[in-house]
N, C-alpha and C positions, 0 to 999 in steps of 0.2 A: 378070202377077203379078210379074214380075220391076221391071218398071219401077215399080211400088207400092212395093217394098221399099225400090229405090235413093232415091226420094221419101221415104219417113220417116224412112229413117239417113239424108240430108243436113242436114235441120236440124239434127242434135244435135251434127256437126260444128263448125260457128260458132259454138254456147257456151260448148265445151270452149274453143276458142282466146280467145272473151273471155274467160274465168276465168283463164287464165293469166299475161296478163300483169299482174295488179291486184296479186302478191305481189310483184315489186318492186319496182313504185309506192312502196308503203308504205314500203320498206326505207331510202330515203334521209333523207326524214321523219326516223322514227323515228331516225335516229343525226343528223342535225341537233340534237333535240329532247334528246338525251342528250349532245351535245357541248358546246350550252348550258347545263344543267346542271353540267357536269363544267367548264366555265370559272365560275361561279358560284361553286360552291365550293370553287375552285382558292385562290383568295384570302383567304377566312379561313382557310381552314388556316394559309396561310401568318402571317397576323395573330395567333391563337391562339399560333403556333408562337412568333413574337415575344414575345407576352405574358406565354410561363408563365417564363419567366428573370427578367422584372422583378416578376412576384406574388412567386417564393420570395426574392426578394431586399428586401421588408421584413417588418420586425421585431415580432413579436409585443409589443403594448403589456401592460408588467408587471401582473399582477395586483394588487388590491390585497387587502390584509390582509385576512381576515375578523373581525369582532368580534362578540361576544355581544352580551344584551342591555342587561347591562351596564357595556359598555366604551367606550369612548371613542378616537377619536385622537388626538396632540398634533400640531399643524400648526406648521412653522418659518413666517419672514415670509415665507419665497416657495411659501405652500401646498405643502409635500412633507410626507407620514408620516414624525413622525421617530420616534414607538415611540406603545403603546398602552397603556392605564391606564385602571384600572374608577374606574368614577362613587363619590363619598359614598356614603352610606347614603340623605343626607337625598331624593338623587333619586331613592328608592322611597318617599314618601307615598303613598298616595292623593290623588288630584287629587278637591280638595271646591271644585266652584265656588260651592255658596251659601257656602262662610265667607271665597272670597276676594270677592266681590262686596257680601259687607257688611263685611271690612275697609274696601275701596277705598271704600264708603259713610261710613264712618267717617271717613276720612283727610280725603275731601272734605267733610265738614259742620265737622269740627273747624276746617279754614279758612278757612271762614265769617266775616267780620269784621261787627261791628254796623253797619248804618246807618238811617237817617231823615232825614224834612225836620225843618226848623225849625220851630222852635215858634212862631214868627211866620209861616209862608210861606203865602201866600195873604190874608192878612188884613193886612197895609200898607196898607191903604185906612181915607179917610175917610166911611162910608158911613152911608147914612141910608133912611127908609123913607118914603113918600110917603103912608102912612096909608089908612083905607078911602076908598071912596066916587071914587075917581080913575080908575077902571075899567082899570087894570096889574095885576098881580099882586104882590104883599106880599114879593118879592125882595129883599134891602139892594141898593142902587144909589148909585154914586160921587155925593158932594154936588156938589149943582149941574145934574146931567148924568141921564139915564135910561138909563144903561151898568150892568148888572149885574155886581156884586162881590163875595168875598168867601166868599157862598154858594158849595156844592162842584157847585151845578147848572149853573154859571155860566162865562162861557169868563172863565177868568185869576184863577179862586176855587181855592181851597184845595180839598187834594186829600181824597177823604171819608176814607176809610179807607188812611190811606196806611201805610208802613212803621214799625214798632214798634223803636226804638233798642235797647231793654230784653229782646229777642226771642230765646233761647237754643236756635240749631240741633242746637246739640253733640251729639254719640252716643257712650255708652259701649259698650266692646268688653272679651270679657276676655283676659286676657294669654294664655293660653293659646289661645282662639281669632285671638290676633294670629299666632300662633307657628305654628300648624296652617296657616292662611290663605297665609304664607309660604312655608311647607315645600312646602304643593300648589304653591302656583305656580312654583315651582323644581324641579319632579317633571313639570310640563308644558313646560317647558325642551326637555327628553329626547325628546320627542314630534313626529317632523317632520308627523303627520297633523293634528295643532291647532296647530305654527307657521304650516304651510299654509293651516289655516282663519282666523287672521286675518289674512291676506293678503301675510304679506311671500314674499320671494323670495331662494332660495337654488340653490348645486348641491346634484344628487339625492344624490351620492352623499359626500355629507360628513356626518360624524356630528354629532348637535346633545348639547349644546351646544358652539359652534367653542369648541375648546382651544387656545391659542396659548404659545408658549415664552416664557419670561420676558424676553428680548430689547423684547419691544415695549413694556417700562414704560421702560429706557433708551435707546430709540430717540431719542428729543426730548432728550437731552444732547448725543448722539452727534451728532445733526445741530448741536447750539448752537457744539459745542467746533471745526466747519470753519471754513473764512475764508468773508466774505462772497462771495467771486466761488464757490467751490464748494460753499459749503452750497444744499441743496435745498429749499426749501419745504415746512414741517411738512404742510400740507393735501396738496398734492401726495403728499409719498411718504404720507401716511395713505390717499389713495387706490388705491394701487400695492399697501400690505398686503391692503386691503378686497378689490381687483380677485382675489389671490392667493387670498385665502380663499373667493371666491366669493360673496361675500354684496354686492356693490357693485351688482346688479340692486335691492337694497332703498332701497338710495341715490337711485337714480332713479327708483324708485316716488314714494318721499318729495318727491323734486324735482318728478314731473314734479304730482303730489297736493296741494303748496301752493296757496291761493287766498285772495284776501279775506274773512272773516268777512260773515257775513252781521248785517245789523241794528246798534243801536247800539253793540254792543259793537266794532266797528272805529274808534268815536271816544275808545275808551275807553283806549287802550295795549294794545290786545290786535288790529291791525288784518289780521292774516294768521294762516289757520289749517292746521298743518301733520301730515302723518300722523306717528305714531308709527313709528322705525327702529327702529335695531341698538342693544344697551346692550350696555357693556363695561362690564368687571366688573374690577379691578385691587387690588393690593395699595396701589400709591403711583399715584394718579387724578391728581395736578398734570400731569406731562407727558405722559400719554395725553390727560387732556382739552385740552391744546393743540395737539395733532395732531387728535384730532377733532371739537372741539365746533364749529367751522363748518359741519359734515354738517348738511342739515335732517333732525331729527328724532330725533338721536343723541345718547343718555345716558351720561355718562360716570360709574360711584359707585364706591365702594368697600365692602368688606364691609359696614359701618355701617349704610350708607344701601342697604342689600337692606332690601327690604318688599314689602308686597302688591300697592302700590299701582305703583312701579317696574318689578315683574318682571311685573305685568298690568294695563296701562292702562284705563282703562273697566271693569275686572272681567272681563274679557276676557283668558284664560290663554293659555299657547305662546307667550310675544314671542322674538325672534328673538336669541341673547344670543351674547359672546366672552368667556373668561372666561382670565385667564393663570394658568400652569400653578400659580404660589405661591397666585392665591387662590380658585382649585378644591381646590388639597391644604387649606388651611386649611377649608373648609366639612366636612373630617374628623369635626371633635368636634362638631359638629352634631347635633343627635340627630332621629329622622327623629319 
């Protein structure tokens, strides 16, 4: 019996001693495992640690102004807010596209010039008919020859129903829907959601219509009165105002948007057709428009020449506008 016993307590001997040594196996492992780790993120700490002295070390970019919904900014030539000024009146109409899209219908039929052919053309021929029984058809044909003339069935015959000289496109409009027609499309001005929808391009965060200081009507004196070796090229510094104010992305809309007219009318004097830009608006337009009328696409008027047809091309409201400080104050007595 005895020797039975000593028999079953032996084996349990030898598991106990495997079991023991397998916990610090583990232990070197595991601090390998946490050493690499702890060299891991030994380093960005230290990076971090670097970092945060140069984050607190720039400058909070200034806010800018908040304005209502009817205020405006006035931008210097080197695009900075130099104070802020509420809109006319006239730029609360209601925006009425069917009366500016039959102004614009107006404007373009009243341009309309008469034409027609001659009252000769087609028929300079000496022509004759070879009578029945010759089995041709009863055509007028050039004397001598069986070349058909004259007739409008015929290649090099007059044209059947051609244009009427006497033909009057014209459209009347009444003056007061001239006025309304205006007023809306100067009220879409205001709206970067419909400048956006006919396509031009601006910064988000400039108020429309660009206001600019009065500065830029005698800017093109200013550049006249340097010597030649330091005056600047009017086109040039006009692109440097545009670049300022942000709207010079329209500019190369326009540029890149030009192409040959399609069809006869590129034989006509009309052989490139260009998109519509930026229109400034000025008090005295002589020497803005020589600073800018080289832009493709860019209208240079002055109070006068605001119309329907101007401030929305194709009848098509929102155009993209600058307008200087004197002649936004003057749109005052406007009445909306």
């Amino acid at each position: 019996m005895r020797t039975a016993k000593k028999k079953l307590e032996e084996p349990t001997t030898p598991i106990e001693d495997e079991k023991a040594p397998e916990a610090p196996e583990e232990k070197p492992a595991a601090k390998k495992e946490a050493a690499a780790t702890d060299a891991k993120k030994a380093p960005r700490a230290k990076k971090t640690a670097k970092e945060e002295p140069k984050r607190a070390e720039k400058k909070p970019k200034p806010a800018r102004a908040a304005v209502s919904a009817n205020q405006v900014h006035v931008y210097s030539l080197e695009g900075e807010v130099v104070k802020t000024i509420e809109l006319p009146s006239v730029f609360q109409s209601p925006v009425r596209t069917d009366l500016i899209r039959r102004a614009v219908r107006a404007f373009q039929a009243n341009r309309r010039q008469p034409y027609g052919p001659n009252r000769k053309a087609g028929m300079r021929h000496s022509v004759r008919w070879s009578g029945k029984g010759q089995g041709v058809s009863r055509a007028p044909r050039i004397r001598g020859t069986m070349i058909g003339a004259q007739a409008p069935g015929t290649v090099g015959g007059r044209k059947g129903h051609g244009p009427k000289p006497w033909a009057d496109w014209s459209m009347k409009i009444n003056h007061k829907e001239r006025l309304k027609a205006r007023n809306a499309a100067l009220a879409a001005l205001h709206k970067p959601e419909t400048v956006s929808r006919r396509g031009h391009r601006f910064e988000a965060e400039r108020t429309l219509p660009i206001v600019v200081e009065n500065d830029l009507e005698g800017l093109w004196e200013s550049l006249a009165d340097k010597k030649d070796e330091e005056r600047v090229k009017a086109t040039k510094r006009g692109a440097e105002v545009l670049k300022a104010l942000g709207v010079y992305g329209d500019i190369e809309r326009a540029t890149a948007g030009t192409h040959i007219r399609a069809g006869r009318g590129k034989l006509r004097g009309r052989r490139y057709r260009t998109p519509t830009s930026v229109l400034l608006v000025a008090m005295k337009d002589d020497g803005v428009a020589r600073m800018f009328r080289n832009f493709p696409g860019v209208d240079v008027v002055n109070l006068s020449g605001l119309n329907a047809e101007i401030l929305a091309p194709g009848g098509d409201p929102g155009r993209l506008a600058i307008f200087t400080e004197g002649a936004l104050e003057a749109l005052r007595g406007w009445a909306a």
